[in-house]
N, C-alpha and C positions, 0 to 999 in steps of 0.2 A: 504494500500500500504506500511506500516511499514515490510510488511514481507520481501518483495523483500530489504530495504535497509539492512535485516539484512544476505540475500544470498538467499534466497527464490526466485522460478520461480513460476509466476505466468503468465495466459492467457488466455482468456477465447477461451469457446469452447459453438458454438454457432449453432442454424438455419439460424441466420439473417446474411445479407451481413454487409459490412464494414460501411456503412451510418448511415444502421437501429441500428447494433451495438452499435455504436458512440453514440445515443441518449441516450444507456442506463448508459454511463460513462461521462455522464456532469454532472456540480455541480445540486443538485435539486437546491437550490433558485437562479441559476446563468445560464443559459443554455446557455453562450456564454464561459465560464469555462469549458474546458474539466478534467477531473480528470486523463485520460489517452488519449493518441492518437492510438487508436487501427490499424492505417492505418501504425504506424511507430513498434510496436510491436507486440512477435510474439502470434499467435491465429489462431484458426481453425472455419471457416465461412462456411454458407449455407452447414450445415451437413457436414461439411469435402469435399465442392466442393472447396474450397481456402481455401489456408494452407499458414500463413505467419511464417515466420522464425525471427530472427533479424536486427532491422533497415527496415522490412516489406518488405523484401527479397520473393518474390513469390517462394517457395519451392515445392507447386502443385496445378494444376487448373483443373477441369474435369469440361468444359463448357458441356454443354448439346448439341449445337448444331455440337460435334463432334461423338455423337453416331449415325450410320447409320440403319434406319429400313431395314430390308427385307420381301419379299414376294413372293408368289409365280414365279412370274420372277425373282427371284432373288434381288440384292441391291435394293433397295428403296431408296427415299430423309433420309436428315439427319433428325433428330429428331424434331426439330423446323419449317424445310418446313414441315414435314409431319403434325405438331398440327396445322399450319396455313392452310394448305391444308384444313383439317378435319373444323377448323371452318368455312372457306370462302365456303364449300361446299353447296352447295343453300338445297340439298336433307338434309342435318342436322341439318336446320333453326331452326326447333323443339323442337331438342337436344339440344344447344346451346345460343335457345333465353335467354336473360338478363344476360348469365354468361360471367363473365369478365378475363381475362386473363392478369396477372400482371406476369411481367418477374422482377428477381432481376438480375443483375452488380452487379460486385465486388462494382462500388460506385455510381450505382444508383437504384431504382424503377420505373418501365416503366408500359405500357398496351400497349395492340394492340387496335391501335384508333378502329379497326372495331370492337371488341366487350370490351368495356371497361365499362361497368358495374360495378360499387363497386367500382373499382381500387382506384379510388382518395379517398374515403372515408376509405376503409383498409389501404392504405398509411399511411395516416393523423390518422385517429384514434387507429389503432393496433400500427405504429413505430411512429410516430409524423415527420414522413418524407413528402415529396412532390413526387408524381408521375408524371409523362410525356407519355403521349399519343405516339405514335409512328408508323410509318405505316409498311405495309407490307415488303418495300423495307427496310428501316431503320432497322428493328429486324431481317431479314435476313444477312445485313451487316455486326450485330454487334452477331447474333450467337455464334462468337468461343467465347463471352462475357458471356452471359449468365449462369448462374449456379444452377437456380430455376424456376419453373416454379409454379405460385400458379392459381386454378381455383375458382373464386368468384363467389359462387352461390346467387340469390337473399334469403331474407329470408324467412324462411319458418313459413307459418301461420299455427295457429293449431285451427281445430275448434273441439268445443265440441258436 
């Protein structure tokens, strides 16, 4: 961080949202030491879906649950009713069994309680974050929030 005091712009430029971020800019042997507060400066998250400016000024946010599917009738639900749709669908039990659906927030990690699979443990072991279950009504809510949508497959066995 010597470069910024000498004029240098620095920011990272990330997949993870602002939580998962954060973990990677705490002190290693101090994890309640932040070395930077990436919530208050500027950075680009979840592949360029938040974009913070200065002083963590929201400059731009492409939630996911603003994209609208279409089909043959025409508009469809937005992108998030339609992935809940597709899971809660009984006929794609098959498709679906054990995989987990982890939503990132700008500052949190969620899953949809009805197929939450993996979630807590990819949280916890990929970001060293804490995941929240959340239901159907809840992540509809908070759609214009969301910015990522990860699908957690169980693992896969390999026989010889």
């Amino acid at each position: 961080f010597d470069f910024e005091a000498t004029g240098g712009f620095v920011f990272p430029v990330t997949g993870n949202n602002l939580i998962q971020a954060q973990q990677k800019f705490m002190e290693p042997g101090d994890k309640t030491r932040m070395l930077r507060d990436v919530g208050i400066n500027p950075g680009i998250f979840t592949n360029g879906a938040l974009v913070l400016g200065p002083d963590g000024q929201e400059l731009e946010k492409h939630a996911l649950g603003g994209l609208q599917l279409s089909g043959p009738e025409g508009e469809g639900p937005d992108f998030i009713t339609g992935l809940l749709d597709f899971i809660d669908d009984a006929s794609h039990a098959s498709l679906v069994q054990d995989v987990g659906v982890c939503f990132l927030l700008p500052n949190d990690v969620a899953g949809y309680e009805a197929a939450y699979s993996n979630v807590e443990d990819y949280a916890q072991t990929v970001h060293n974050v804490t995941a929240k279950p959340l239901s159907r009504t809840d992540i509809i809510e908070l759609k214009g929030e969301i910015l990522m949508v990860c699908l957690l497959f169980p693992a896969v066995n390999i026989v010889n």
